[in-house]
C-alpha positions, 0 to 999 in steps of 0.5 A, a space after each residue: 920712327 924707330 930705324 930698321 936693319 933688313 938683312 939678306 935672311 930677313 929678305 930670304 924668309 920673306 921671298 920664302 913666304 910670298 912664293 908659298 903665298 903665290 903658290 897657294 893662289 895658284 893651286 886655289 885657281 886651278 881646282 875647279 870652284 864646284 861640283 859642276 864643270 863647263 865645256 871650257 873647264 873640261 876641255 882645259 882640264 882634259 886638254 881636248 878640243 869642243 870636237 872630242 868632248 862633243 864625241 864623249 858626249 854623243 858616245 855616251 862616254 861623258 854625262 853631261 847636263 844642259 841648261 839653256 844651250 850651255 852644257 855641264 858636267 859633274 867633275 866625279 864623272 870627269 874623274 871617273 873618265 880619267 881613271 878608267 882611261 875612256 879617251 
């Protein structure tokens, strides 16, 4: 097995390249998987309690879907609420 000399760059171009791998991670988490967002999701992204999002749904401010006793929502009316500054 052949020897190897790592030099301080070499440890610096691989710390570069394990922060962007890591970055990359993070940002596939934070964007939703789909179309279709759950109450948590939305409260997390929204940053507003079950109380506040109940309202926009009951104001008619957010469409919503329900399946079972779970509610949906499609993330182009979460935007559509941001954008037009309805909270």
């Amino acid at each position: 097995m052949a020897t190897e000399i790592i030099t301080k760059e070499d440890l610096q171009v691989f710390k570069e390249e394990l922060l962007s791998d890591i970055r990359k991670i993070i940002d596939r988490k934070e964007q939703p998987a789909g179309e279709w967002l759950r109450s948590s999701q939305v409260r997390r992204m929204l940053n507003i309690s079950p109380n506040t999002l109940q309202a926009l749904r009951i104001s008619g401010k957010l469409n919503y879907s329900k399946v079972g006793s779970i509610f949906f929502y499609k993330l182009e009316e979460i935007r559509k609420l941001v954008e037009g500054d309805k909270l």
